[in-house]
MARLO-431454 format. One record per residue (C-alpha): residue number from 0; z, x, y. Coordinates in Angstrom, 2 decimals. Layout:
<sevex num="NUM" zz="Z" xx="X" yy="Y"/>
...
***
This chain:
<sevex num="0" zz="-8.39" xx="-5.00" yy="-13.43"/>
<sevex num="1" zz="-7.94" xx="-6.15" yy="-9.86"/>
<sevex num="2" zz="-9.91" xx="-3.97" yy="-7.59"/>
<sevex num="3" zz="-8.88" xx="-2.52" yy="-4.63"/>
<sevex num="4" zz="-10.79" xx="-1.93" yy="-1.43"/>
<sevex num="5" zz="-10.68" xx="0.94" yy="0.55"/>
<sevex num="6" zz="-8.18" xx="0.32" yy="3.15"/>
<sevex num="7" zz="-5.90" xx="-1.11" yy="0.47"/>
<sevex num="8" zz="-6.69" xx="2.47" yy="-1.66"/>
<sevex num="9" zz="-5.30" xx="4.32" yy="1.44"/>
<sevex num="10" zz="-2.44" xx="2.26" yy="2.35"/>
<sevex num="11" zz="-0.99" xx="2.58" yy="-2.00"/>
<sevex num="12" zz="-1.35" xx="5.95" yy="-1.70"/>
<sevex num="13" zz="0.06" xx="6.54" yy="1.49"/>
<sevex num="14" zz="3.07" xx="4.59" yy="-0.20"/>
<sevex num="15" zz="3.04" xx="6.50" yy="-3.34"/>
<sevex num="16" zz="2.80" xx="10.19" yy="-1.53"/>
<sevex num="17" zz="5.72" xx="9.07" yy="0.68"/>
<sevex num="18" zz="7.74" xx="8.16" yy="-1.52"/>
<sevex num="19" zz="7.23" xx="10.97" yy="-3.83"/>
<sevex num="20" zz="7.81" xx="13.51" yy="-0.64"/>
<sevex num="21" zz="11.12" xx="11.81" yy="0.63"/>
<sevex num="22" zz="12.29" xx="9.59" yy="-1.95"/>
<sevex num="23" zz="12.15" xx="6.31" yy="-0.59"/>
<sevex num="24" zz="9.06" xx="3.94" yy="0.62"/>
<sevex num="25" zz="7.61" xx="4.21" yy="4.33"/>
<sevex num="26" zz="8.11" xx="1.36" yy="6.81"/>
<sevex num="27" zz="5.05" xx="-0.80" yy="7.85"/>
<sevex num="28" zz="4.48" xx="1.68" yy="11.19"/>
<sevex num="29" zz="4.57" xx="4.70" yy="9.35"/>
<sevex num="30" zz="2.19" xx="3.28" yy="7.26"/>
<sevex num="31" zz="0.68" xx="2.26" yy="10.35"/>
<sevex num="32" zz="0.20" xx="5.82" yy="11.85"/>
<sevex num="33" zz="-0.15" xx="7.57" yy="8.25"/>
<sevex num="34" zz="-3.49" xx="5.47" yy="7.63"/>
<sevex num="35" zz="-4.61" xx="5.78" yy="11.03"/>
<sevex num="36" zz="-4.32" xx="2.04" yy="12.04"/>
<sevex num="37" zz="-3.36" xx="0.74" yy="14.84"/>
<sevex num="38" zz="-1.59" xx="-2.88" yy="14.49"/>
<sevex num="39" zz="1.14" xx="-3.23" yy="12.15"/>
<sevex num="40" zz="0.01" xx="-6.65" yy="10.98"/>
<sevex num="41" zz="-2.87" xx="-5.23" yy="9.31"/>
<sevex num="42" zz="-0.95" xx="-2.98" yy="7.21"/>
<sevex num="43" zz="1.37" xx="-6.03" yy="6.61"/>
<sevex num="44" zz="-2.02" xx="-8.24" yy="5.51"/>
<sevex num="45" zz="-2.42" xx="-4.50" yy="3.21"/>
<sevex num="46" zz="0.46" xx="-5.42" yy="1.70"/>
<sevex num="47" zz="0.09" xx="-9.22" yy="0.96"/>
<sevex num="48" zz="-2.76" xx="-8.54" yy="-0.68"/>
<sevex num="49" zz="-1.41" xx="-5.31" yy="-2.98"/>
<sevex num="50" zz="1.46" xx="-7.65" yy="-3.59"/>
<sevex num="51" zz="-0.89" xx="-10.88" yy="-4.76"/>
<sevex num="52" zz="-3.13" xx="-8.04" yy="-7.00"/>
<sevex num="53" zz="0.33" xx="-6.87" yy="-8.31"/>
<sevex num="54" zz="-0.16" xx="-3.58" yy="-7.41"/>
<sevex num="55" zz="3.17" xx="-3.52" yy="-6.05"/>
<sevex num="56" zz="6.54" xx="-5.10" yy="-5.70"/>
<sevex num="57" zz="9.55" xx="-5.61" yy="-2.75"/>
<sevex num="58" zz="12.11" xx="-7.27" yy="-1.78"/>
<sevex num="59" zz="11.58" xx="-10.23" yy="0.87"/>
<sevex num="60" zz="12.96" xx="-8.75" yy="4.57"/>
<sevex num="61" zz="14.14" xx="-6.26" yy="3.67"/>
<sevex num="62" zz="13.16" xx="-2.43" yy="4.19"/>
<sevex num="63" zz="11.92" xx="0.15" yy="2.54"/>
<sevex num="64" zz="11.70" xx="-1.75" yy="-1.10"/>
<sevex num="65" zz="8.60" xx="-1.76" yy="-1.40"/>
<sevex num="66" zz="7.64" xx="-0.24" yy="-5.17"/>
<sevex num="67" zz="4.38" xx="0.66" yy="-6.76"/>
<sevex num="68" zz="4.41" xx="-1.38" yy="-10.11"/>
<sevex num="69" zz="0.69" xx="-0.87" yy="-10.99"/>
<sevex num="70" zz="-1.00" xx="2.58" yy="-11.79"/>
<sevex num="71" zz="-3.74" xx="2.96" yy="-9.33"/>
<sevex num="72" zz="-6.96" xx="5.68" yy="-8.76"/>
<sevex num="73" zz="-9.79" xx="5.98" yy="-7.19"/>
<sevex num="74" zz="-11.66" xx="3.86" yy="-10.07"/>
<sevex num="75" zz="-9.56" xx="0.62" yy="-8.89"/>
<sevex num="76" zz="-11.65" xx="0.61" yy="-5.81"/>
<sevex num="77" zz="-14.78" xx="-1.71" yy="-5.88"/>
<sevex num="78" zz="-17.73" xx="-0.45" yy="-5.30"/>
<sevex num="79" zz="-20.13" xx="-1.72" yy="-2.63"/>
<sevex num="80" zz="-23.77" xx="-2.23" yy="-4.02"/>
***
């Protein structure tokens, strides 16, 4: 199992209740403002890495592919000793 940290935790489950509310994935910024960060390129670093830990899956510029691929929970985060 690939772990997750925290902020990645927050940013696949913002995905996954988002798209489960309207049907379709969230952009970067409403990531962005859903999570409660500021710069967009940190939720697009987020994603690199939930895309290297095949967690999820999307289509190369486009929008709104993104797709969860992996089941996730709160034990896929790693603990900090």
């Amino acid at each position: 199992m690939k772990y997750l940290t925290n902020a990645q935790y927050e940013v696949i489950k913002c995905i996954d209740d988002y798209t489960k509310s309207y049907g379709y994935p969230p952009t970067y910024r409403e990531i962005a403002i859903l999570t409660n960060r500021v710069s967009v390129s940190t939720i697009y670093c987020h994603i690199q890495l939930l895309l290297k830990k095949e967690y999820i899956t999307m289509q190369e510029n486009s929008p709104r592919t993104i797709k969860i691929i992996s089941d996730f929970d709160e034990t896929h985060i790693k603990k900090l000793h």
